[in-house]
N, C-alpha and C positions, 0 to 999 in steps of 0.2 A: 783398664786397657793398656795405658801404659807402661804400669808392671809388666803386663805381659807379653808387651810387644821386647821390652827391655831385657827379660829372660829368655825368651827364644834367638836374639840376637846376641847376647851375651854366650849361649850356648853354641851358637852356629861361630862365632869367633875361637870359642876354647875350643873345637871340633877343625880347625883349620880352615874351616872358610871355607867348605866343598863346595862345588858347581851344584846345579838347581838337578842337572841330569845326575849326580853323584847321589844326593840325596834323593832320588825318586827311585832309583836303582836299590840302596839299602833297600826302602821300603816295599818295594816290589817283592826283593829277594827274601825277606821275613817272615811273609804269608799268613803271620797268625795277627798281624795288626789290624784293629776293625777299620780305622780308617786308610782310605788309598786316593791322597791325595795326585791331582796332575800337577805337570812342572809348574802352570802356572796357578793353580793351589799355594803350591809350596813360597812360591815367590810371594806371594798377599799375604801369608802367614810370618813369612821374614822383615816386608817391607811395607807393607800397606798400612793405614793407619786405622782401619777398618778392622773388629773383629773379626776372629775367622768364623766364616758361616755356620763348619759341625766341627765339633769340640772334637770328637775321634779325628778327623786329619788333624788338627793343633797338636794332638797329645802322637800323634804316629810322626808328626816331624822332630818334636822333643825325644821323644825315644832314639830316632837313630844317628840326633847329634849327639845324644847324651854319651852314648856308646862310644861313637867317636871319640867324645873328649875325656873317656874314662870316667866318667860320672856312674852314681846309682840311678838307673835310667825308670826303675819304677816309682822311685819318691819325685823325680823329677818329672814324671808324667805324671804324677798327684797333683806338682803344684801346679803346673799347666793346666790341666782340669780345674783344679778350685779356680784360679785367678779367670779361666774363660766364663765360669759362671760368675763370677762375679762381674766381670766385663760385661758381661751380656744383662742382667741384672741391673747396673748401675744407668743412672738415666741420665744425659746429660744435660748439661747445663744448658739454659734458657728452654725457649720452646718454639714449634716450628712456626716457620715464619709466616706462614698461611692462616695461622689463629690470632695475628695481631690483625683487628680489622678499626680498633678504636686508636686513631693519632694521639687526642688528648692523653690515653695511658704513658705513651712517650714523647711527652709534654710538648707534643707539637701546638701552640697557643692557638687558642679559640678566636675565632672569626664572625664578625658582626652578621647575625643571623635573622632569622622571624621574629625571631624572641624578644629583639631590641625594640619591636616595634617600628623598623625601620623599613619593613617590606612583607607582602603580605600573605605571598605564597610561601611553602614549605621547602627548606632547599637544604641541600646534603650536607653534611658536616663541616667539609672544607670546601672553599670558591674552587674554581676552578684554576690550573693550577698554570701559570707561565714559566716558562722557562728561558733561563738569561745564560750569557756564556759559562757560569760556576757550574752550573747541571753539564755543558760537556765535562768540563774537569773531572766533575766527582762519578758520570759514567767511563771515563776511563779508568776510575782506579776502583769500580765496582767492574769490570772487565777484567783488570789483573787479576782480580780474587775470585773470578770465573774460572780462568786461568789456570788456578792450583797455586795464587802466589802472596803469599799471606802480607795485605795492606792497611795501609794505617792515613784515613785523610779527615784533616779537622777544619771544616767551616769557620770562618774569620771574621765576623761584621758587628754590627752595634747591637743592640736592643731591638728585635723582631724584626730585621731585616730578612728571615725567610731560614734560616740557618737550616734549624729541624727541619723544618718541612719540605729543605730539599735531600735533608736526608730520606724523610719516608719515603720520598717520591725514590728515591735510589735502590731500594732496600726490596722494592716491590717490583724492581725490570730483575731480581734475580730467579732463576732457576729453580724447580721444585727442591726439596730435600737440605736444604739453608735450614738454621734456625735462629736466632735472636735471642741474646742475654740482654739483659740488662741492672746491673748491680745498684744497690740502691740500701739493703738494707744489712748490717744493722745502719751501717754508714755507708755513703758512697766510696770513701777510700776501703773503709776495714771492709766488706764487701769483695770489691774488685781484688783485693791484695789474698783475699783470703781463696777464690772462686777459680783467678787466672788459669793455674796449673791445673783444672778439670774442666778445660773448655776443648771441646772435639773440632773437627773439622770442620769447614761450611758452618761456619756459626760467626753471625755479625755483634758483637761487642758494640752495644750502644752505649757513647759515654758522653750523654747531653753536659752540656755547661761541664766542661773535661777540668776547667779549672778546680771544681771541687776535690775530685781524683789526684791531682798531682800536684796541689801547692797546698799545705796544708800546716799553718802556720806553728809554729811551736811543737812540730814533732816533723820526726824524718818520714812517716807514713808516707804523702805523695810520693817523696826520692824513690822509695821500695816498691809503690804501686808503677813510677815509670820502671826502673830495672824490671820488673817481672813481666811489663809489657814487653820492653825492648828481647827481652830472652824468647817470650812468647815469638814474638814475630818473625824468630830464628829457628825456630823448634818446627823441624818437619813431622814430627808424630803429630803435630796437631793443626798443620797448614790446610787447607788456607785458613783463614780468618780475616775478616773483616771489621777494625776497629774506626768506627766512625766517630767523630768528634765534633763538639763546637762550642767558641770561643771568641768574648769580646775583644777586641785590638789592645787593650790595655793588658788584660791577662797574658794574651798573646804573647805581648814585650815584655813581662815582668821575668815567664817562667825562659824562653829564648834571649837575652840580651847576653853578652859575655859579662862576668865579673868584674867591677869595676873594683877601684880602690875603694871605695864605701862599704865594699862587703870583706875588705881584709886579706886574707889568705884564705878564708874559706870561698865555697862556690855553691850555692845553698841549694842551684836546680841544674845540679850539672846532667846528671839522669835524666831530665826533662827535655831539657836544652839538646840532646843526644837522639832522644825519642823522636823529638815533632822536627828535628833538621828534615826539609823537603816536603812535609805531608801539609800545608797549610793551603789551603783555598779561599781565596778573598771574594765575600759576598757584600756588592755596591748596597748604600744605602739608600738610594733611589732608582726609578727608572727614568731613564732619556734617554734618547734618541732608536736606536729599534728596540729598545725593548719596551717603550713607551708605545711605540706603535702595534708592536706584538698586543701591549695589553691592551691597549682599546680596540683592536680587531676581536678579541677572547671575552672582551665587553659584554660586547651581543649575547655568548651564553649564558653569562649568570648575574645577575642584579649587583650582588654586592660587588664585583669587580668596574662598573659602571657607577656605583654607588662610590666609592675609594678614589677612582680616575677624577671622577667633577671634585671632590671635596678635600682630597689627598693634599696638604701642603708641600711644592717642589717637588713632587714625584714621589712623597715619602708613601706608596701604594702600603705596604706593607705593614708599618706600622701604624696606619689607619685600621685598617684590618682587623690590625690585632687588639689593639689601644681603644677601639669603642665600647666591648663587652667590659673592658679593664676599666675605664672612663665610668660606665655606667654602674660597675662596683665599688668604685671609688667612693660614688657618691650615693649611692644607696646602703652604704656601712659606713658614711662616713659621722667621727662624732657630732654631735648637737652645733653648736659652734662652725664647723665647718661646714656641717649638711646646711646651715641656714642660710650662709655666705652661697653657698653654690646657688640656692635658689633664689636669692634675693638676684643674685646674678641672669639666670635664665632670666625672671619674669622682666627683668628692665633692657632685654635683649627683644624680649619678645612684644615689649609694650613700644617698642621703636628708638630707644637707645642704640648711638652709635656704637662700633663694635669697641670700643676706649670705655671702660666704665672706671671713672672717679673711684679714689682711695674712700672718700670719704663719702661716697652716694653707699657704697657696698659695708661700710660700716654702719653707718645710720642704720640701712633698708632691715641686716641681717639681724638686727637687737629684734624686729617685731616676729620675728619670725619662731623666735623661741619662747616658751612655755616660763610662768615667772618660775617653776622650780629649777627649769634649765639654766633661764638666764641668772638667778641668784646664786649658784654651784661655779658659776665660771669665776676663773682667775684674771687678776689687772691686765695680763697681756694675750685675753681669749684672741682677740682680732690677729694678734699676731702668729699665733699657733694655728687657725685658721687658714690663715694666707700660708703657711710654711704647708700644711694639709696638701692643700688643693694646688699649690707650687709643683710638688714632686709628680717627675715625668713618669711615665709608663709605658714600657714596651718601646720607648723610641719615639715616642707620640708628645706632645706637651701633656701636661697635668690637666687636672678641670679648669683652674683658674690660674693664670701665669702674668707675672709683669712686663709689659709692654716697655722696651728700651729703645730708645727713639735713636738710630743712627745718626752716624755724623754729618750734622750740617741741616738734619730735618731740623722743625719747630721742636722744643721741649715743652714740658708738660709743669706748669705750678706744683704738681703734688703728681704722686703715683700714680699711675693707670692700669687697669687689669684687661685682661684679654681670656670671655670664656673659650673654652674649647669648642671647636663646632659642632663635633658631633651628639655635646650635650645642649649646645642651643638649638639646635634639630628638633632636639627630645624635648627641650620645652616647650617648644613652640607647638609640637603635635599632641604631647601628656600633659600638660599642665592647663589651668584653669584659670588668665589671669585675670578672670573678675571676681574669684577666690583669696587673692593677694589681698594682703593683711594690709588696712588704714596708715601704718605707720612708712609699710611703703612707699605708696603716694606721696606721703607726707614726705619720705627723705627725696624724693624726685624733684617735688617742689623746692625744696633748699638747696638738693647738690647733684641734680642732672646738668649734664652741659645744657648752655644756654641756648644753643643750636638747635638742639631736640625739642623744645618744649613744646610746640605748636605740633611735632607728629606724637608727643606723647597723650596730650591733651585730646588729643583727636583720637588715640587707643583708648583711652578711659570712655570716652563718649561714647563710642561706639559698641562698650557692655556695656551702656546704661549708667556707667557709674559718673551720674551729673557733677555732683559736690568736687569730685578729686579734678574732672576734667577744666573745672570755673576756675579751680587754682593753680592748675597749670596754664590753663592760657591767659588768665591776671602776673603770673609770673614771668610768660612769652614778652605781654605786652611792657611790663616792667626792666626788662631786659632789652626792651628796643625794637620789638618786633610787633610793631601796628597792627600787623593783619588777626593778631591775638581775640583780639577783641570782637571782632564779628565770626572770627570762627565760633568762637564762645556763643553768640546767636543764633548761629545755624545748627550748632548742637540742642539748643534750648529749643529752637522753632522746629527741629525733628522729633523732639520729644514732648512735642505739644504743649511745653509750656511757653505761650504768647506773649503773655506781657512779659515776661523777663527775657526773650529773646527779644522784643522790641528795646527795652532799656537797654539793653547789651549792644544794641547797633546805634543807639543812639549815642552811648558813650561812645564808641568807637569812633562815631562822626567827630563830634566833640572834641576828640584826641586828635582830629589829622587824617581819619582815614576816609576820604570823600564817597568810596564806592557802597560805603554803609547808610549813607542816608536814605539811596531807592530804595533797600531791604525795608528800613525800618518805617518810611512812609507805603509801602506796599503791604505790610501787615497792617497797617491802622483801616489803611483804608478797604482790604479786605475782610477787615472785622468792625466795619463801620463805622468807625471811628473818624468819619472825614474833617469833622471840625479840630481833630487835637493834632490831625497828621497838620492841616492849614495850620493852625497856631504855632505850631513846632516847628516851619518851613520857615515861616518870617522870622520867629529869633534867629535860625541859621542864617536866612537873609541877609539878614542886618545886621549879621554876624562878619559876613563878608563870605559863604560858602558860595562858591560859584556855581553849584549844580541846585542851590535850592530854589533859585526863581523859574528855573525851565519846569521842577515839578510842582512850585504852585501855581505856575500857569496851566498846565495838565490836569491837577484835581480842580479846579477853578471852572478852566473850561466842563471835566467832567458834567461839571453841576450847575451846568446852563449859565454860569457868572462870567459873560465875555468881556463885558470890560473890567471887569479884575482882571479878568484873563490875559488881554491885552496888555494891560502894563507891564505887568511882570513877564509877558513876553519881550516888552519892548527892554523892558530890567536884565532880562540874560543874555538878550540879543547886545547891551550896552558890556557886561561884563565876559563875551567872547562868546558865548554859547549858538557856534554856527548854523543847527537846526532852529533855534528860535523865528528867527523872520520867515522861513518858513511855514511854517506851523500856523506862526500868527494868520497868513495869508489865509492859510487852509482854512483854519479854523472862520473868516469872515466872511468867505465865500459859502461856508455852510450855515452858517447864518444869514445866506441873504444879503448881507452888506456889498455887494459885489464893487461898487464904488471905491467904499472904504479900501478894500483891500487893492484894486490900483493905485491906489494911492500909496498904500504900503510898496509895493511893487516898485513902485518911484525911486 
């Protein structure tokens, strides 16, 4: 088309540049011409960028500039005819904009879906979509190029802060009869460099991640793909166009910065630096303040945007978003080594581990987790190629598993601390099985869980059943300085119907300092009739000096009609503080009968 716009212009120039009504006149007065175009025919034929409709008015206006210009006006209506078929014939570049209906084609990133398992109804590809002050920017400069006026604007922000995806949203307020390139193969630069000069009118040039395009190390490609742009977006045969772009802040400054002394006498993106002057739109990498409200109002319609708002770190919506599906690929390819560390991770999030997990709990945990042909393949510093794995960020998001750097002036930490990602301790906590967790597990929790936890972890093991892991975490609770270890350890053992060893287990607890375990453990005796061994075991504590055991061997005592036993050792706790005792006694003699007695106590 261009050829042909370029010969009949070329001819209307060597012809003198007649008036529209000069050249309608020729061809009126000719009569044998098939086509008889009107003035303004003639004009779309000289100036439009639009093929002309019928090939006879093309070939009837080359004929009578030819004449004009003293040209052979029938070879010159040849070439006008072939070049119109061919024009008409050749298909432009991209395709119309109304058959892109899939985002991910133009790598708009994938969005935490059903699939995650995170929600359970079915929902449409993309959330629903907010818009922040960058969406005006970039509908005014999809306005110019409504317009007739060929724009060029590039997206600016980090790692899936939204960049693409306000392009689509852009690319879909335009007008029927738009179309869409997008260059890509063999290469992104050879591609576009190659493609530029047969792109038509109303056609958006999508050039995701623009940095590929125009900086292209060790060869002047990008320099040639900016020039052919910058020409492009000067060139009215083929206005408007719409080149949409997007770009990390890094790239941004590398290809825009002027030339310092470090680069010489040369200027290695001056072409570039020319191109993107003006066209740059900065997309925030959070939301605050309305736009924050904007998205919890847009909440309400769709899950995952409420999903993101609660669990999003600092506003980062967006790359929550994006980084969950990415998260959960991470770790479902991730090698042996790594995949074990992730999950060794989950399952001690999910068994009640604070969110700090030990360098050395996640080492220990992740050796059980591998197969002996895995673990015997790995190299001396698997642990640390591991951590380096599950380190690297995604999309803007943290990694699976990242180090925990304690600010200035917080407490620091003995040794390293990790921090899973939340959206994969979600995932554990709803897919995983952790009474499924491999023995060696347990085992690392009992040596290098924080000391804090031990008593909620203890009590997650009990509670699947799994007795053995849960006895040696709260033996390790209680080791650690936490009394109450020990009769939890009984109330798990006396939920699981094993009696006598929850009775031992309160008894030790007594034993150790902790007084509230003595009722437990004499209230099982004596529910499983055991009256005589609960009495035996009151007096050692007795005369132990336990201050709660004389009030309940007066209690089993009296139970069993033995009032004056019962008595004393009322009158024994009443001595060692126990303020219910003198009453009790009282009661207790009055229902006996002794009515005397007990005024006396009374006394």
């Amino acid at each position: 088309m261009r050829e042909l716009k370029s010969a009949l212009y070329e001819s209307y120039l060597a012809a003198g540049a007649p008036t529209l009504d000069d050249i309608a006149a020729d061809i009126a007065d000719d009569g044998e011409l098939e086509g008889a175009p009107s003035r303004d025919t003639i004009r779309r034929c000289l100036s439009s960028s639009d093929v002309p409709a019928q090939q006879a008015d093309a070939a009837a206006v080359a004929i009578v500039l030819a004449r004009r210009a003293a040209w052979n006006d029938e070879e010159f209506a040849l070439l006008i005819r072939s070049l119109w078929i061919k024009a008409r014939m050749a298909a432009p570049l991209g395709q119309p904009l109304d058959t892109f209906t899939d985002p991910f084609a133009l790598e708009v990133h994938r969005a935490i879906d059903s699939s995650a398992g995170a929600f359970s109804e079915e929902l449409p590809p993309l959330p629903e979509y907010v818009e922040r002050d960058h969406d005006e920017e970039l509908r005014q400069k999809v306005a110019q190029a409504v317009k007739g006026i060929s724009t060029l604007a590039v997206l600016i922000g980090g790692s899936s802060t939204g960049k693409t995806r306000a392009c689509w949203e852009a690319v879909h307020t335009l007008p029927e009869g738009w179309r869409l390139w997008h260059p890509i193969v063999p290469g992104r630069a050879e591609a576009a460099l190659t493609g530029i000069g047969g792109i038509g009118p109303r056609t958006v040039v999508w050039l995701n991640d623009t940095q590929h395009y125009l900086n292209t190390p060790g060869t002047a490609l990008g320099e040639r793909v900016a020039a052919a742009l910058r020409a492009l977006m000067r060139e009215p045969s083929q206005a408007p166009v719409l080149v949409l772009g997007t770009m990390w802040p890094e790239h941004w400054m590398e290809l825009t910065q002027e030339p310092g002394t470090h680069h010489g006498p040369e200027d290695p993106h001056a072409q570039a630096r020319y191109l993107l002057a003006g066209t740059g739109i900065t997309v925030p990498s959070t939301f605050t303040g309305p736009d924050l409200e904007h998205l919890q109002a847009q909440g309400g319609k769709d899950p995952r945007l409420r999903h993101a708002a609660l669990h999003a770190e600092q506003g980062q919506v967006t790359q929550y978003l994006a980084g969950a599906p990415a998260l959960l690929e991470r770790y479902r390819t991730a090698p042996a080594a790594a995949h074990a560390v992730i999950e060794a991770a989950m399952d001690a999030r999910a068994a009640g581990h604070n969110i700090a997990l030990p360098h050395a709990l996640l080492e220990a945990a992740a050796e059980s987790y591998l197969t002996d042909t895995e673990w015997d393949s790995l190299g001396e510093d698997w642990f640390e190629q591991a951590l380096a794995y599950c380190a690297a960020p995604l999309r803007g998001a943290r990694g699976p598993l990242t180090r925990i750097r304690p600010r200035r002036g917080a407490p620091s930490y003995r040794q390293p601390h990790y921090r899973l990602a939340d959206f994969l301790e979600e995932h554990g906590h709803r897919d995983r099985l952790l009474s499924r967790a491999p023995t060696g597990f347990w085992e690392a929790l009992v040596d290098h869980a924080s000391r804090s936890d031990l008593i909620d972890l203890a009590q997650s093991a009990g509670e699947r059943g799994l007795i053995s892991p849960a006895l040696r975490l709260f033996t390790a609770a209680f080791e650690a300085g936490q009394h109450n270890g020990l009769r939890a350890a009984g109330t798990i053992l006396r939920s699981a119907g094993r009696t006598d060893e929850a009775i031992a287990w309160y008894q030790r607890a007594n034993e150790t300092g902790d007084s509230g375990s003595l009722g437990l453990a004499v209230t099982l005796l004596y529910d499983t009739g055991r009256v005589d061994q609960a009495l035996a075991w009151l007096r050692v504590r007795a005369h132990a000096g336990d201050p709660s055991a004389p009030g309940w061997l007066a209690q089993l005592l009296r139970a069993a009609g033995r009032t004056d036993e019962a008595l004393e050792w009322y009158r024994n706790a009443h001595e060692m503080g126990d303020a219910s005792a003198h009453s009790l006694a009282v009661q207790m003699l009055h229902d006996a009968g002794r009515h005397e007695e007990a005024e006396r106590w009374k006394g």
